[in-house]
C-alpha positions in Angstrom: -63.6 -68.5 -0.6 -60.0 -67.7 -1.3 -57.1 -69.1 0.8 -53.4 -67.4 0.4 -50.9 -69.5 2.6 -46.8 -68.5 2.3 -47.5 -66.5 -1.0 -44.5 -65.3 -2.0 -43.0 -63.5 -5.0 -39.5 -61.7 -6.2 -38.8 -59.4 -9.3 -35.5 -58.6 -10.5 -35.2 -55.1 -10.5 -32.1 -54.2 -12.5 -29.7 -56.6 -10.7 -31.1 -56.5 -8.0 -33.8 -59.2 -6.6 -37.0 -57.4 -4.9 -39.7 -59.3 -2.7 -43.1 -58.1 -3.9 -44.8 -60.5 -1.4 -43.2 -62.2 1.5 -44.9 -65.1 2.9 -48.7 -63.9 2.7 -51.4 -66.0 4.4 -54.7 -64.2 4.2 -58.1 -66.0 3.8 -61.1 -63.8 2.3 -64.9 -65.3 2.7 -67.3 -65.2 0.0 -69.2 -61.3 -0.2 -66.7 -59.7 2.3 -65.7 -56.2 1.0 -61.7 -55.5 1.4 -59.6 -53.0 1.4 -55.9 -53.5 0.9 -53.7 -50.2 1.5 -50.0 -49.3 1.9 -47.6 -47.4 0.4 -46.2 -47.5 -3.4 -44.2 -50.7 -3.5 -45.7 -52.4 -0.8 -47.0 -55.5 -2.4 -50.5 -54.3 -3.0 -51.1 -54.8 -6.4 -48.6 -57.6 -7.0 -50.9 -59.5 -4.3 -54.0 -58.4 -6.5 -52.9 -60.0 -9.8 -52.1 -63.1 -7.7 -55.4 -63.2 -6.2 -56.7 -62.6 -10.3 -54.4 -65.1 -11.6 -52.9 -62.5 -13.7 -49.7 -64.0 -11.9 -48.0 -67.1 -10.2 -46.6 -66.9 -6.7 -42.8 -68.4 -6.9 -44.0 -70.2 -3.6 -47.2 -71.3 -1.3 -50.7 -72.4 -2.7 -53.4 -70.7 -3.9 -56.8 -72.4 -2.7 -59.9 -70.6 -4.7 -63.2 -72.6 -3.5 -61.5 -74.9 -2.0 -59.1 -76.0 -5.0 -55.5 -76.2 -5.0 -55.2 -74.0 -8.5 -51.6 -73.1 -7.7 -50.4 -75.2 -10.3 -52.9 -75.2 -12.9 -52.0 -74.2 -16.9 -52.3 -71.2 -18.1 -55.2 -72.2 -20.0 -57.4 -73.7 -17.0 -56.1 -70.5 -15.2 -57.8 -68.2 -17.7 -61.0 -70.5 -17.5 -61.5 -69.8 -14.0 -60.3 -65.9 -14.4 -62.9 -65.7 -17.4 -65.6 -67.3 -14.9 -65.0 -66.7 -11.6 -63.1 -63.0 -11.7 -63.5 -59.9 -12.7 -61.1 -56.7 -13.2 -61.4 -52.7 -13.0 -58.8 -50.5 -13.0 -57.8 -47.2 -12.6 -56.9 -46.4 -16.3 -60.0 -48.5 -17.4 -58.5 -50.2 -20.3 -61.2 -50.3 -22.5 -60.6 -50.9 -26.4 -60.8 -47.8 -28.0 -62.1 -49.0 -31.3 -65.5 -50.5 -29.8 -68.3 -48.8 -28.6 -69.5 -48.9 -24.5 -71.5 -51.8 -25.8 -69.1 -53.4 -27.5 -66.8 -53.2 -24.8 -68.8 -54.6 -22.6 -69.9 -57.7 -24.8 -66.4 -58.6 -25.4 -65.7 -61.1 -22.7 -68.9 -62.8 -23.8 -67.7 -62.9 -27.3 -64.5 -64.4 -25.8 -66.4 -67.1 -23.9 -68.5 -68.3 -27.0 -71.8 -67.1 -25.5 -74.8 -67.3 -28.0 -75.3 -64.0 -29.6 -78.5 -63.5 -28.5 -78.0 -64.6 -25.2 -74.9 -61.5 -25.4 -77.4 -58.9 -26.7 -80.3 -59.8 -23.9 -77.1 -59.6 -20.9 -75.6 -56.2 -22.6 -78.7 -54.6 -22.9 -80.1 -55.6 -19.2 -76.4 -54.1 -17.9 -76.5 -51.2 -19.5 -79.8 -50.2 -18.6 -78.6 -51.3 -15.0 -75.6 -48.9 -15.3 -77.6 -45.9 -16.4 -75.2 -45.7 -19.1 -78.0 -46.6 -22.1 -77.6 -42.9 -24.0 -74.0 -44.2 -24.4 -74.2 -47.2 -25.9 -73.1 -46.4 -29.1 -70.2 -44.1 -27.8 -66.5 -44.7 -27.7 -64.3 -44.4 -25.0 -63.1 -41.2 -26.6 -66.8 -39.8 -26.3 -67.2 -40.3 -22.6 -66.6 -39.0 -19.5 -64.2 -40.5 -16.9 -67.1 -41.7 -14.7 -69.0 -43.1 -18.1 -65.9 -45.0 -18.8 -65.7 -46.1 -15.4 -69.0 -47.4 -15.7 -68.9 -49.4 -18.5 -65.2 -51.1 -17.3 -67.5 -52.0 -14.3 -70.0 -53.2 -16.6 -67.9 -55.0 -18.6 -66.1 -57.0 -15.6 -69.4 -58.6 -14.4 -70.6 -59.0 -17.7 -69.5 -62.8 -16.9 -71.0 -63.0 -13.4 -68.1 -63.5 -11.5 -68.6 -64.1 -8.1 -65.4 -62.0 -7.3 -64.2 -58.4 -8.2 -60.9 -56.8 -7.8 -60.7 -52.8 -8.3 -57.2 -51.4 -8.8 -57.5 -47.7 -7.8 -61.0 -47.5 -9.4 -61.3 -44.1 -8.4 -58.0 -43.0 -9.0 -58.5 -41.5 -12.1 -61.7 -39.3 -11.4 -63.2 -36.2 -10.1 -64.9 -36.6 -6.5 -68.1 -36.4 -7.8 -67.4 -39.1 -10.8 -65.8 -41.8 -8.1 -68.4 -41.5 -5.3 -70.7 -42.7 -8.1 -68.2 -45.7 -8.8 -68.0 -46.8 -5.3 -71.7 -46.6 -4.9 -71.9 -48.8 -7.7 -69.3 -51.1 -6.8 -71.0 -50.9 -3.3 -74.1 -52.3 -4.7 -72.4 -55.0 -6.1 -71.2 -56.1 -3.0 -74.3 -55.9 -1.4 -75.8 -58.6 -3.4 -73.3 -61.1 -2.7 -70.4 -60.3 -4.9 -66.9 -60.5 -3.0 -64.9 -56.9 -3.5 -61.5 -56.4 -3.3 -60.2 -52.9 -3.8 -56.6 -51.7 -3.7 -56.5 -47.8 -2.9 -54.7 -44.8 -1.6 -57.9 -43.2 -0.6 -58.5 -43.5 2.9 -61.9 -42.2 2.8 -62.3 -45.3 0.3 -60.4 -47.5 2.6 -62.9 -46.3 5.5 -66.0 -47.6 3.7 -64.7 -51.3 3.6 -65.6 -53.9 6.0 -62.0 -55.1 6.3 -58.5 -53.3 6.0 -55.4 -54.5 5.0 -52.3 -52.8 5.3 -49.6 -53.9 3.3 -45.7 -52.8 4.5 -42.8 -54.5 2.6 -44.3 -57.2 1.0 -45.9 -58.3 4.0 -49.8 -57.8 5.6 -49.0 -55.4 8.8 -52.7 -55.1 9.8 -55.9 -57.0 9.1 -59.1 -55.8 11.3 
């Protein structure tokens, strides 16, 4: 369960002082699938990396399963990110250096999981994401979907019980990101809470719940 209640937050913009988010409340239930929409600027993703704790809110509270986290250190914040969250995004950020396994074993690394315990939960995801003939690729050496597929990969990895999707199809050909949402999809359907930001209104369709986001503030939610 996540509970938003007078989010707010302001960038400065040259010299100028811009409201990303202007007193959000929004309540999301454990396993719902969201969409939040809007035009460019409109506090979409400034809302997600609040909701990842990839920022702080300069006002309101932040309740994540029931706990008041707003004011937690940066280090018990990236605990619960580590844990409890994971990221795609549209540009995939994987580490070019390290192969789709590697890339996908990393936050396990981070976490001090037991290296055979990493190779058992890498090998069982990849298989899962039909992405085992690329295992020992680089991001160079695949596709946009592979890519896709192993960033996915990679953010439940952990088993967070939330995932939030920046434009995950953003960056791919039709065929490529139907794959990605069925996948994400699937994710969902087992329980996992989604959250997707998007453009895509065939994408925005598909969600149980819409947000529209105008000005830094939620127009719509049905």
């Amino acid at each position: 369960m996540i509970t938003l209640a007078g989010i707010c937050r302001e960038f400065m913009v040259g010299d100028e002082r811009v409201a990303a988010l202007r007193d959000v409340d929004l309540t999301i239930a454990t396993g719902e699938y969201i969409a939040v929409m809007g035009p460019s600027g409109s506090g979409k993703s400034t809302l997600l990396n609040i909701i990842g704790l990839l920022d702080r809110p300069d006002a309101g509270t932040y309740l994540l399963d029931g706990e008041d986290i707003t004011g937690l250190g940066d280090r018990q914040q990236a605990a619960l990110r580590r844990h409890k969250i994971g990221f795609v995004f549209q540009f995939f950020h994987l580490v070019p250096r390290m192969t789709a396994a590697e890339n996908i074993e990393l936050p396990m690394i981070l976490a001090g999981i037991d290296p055979s315990e990493r190779k058992q939960r890498v090998a069982a995801t990849i298989d899962a994401f039909g992405i085992g003939n690329r295992a020992r690729h680089r991001p160079d050496q695949l596709s946009g979907g592979q890519r896709q597929r192993v960033a996915i990969a990679r953010a439940v990895i952990m088993q967070p019980h939330t995932l939030l999707a920046d434009e995950p199809t953003g960056n791919l050909d039709r065929v490529s990101g139907g794959e990605v949402v069925e996948i994400l999809e699937d994710l969902n359907s087992r329980g996992l809470t989604l959250i997707t930001v998007t453009h895509d209104p065939d994408l925005g369709k598909r969600a149980g719940r819409r947000i529209r986001m105008v000005d830094g503030r939620i127009e719509s939610d049905r």
